[in-house]
Structures are given as C-alpha cells and as structure tokens.
N, C-alpha and C positions, 0 to 999 in steps of 0.2 A: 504494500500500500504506500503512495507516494506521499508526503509530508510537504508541508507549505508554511511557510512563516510568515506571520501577516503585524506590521507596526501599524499601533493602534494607540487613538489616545487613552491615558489612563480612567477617564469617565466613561470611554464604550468601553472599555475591557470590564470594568466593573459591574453596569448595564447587563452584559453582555455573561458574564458570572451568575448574576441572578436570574435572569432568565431562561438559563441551563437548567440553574439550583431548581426551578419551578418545573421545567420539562421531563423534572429527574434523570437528566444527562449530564453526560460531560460538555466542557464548551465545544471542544473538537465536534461532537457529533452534533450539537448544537447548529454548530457553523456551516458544517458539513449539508447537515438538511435545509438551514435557509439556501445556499446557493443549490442544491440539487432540484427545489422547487421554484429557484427563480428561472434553472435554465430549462425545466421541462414547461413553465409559462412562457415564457420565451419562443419556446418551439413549438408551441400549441398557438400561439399568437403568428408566428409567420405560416403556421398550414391554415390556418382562419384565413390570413393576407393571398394564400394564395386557389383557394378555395373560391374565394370571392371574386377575384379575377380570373377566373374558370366563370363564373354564373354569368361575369357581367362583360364578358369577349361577346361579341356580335349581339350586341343590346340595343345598339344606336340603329333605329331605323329613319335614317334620312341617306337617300339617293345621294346628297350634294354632298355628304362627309365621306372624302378619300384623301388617299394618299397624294400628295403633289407628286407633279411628274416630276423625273428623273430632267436635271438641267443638261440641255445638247450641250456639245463638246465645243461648239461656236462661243458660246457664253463663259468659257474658261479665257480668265485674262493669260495674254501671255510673261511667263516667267524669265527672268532676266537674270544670270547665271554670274554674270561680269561684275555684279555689286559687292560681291563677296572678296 
C-alpha cells in the first residue's frame, strides 16, 4: 500500500483528528475515504457530462445551423518566408 505525506495546518490536522475520533477510525482511513468518495463523484459527474451530450447531439432542429464551409485555398494569405 503506497503512503503519502500531506503538510497541513495544525487547526485541520486537529479538525481532522476529531472527526476520525467520531468515524471511529484512524485519520489515515479517514482521509483515505474522503478522497476515494471525492474521486468516484468526480467520475460519476463526468459520465453524467457525458451522458448528456449523448441525449443532446442532434437536438437542434433548424435547417440553417451547420457547419461553415471549409475556407478555399484562394482565401489563404500568402506566407513570406524572407522575414525570418
């Protein structure tokens, strides 16, 4: 199991003791389970983000919304190689 050292002020480490002390844990597993429930929210939150643009791809029913056309190769300034 990998170990992490974390500098902290002395008012959250204390904080941070007691609310172990209540969980009847140690702070390690304390600590351990806030971030393991921050980052399975986390990742419940970007499949939510992408769920939802899954429902709302081809939503937009108007004819006049598309993609611009591609700019012809005429419309390219040309590049000056000698400034350099």
């Amino acid at each position: 199991m990998a170990q992490i050292s974390l500098y902290i002020e002395d008012s959250v480490a204390e904080r941070l003791g007691i609310a172990a002390k209540l969980q009847n844990c140690s702070i390690s597993k304390y600590v351990s389970t806030l971030i393991l429930d921050r980052l399975s929210s986390d990742a419940d939150e970007e499949v939510a983000k992408i769920e939802l643009l899954r429902e709302l791809r081809g939503s937009i029913d108007d004819p006049t919304f598309c993609p611009p056309p591609d700019l012809p190769m005429v419309a390219e300034q040309n590049r000056r190689y000698d400034l350099i």
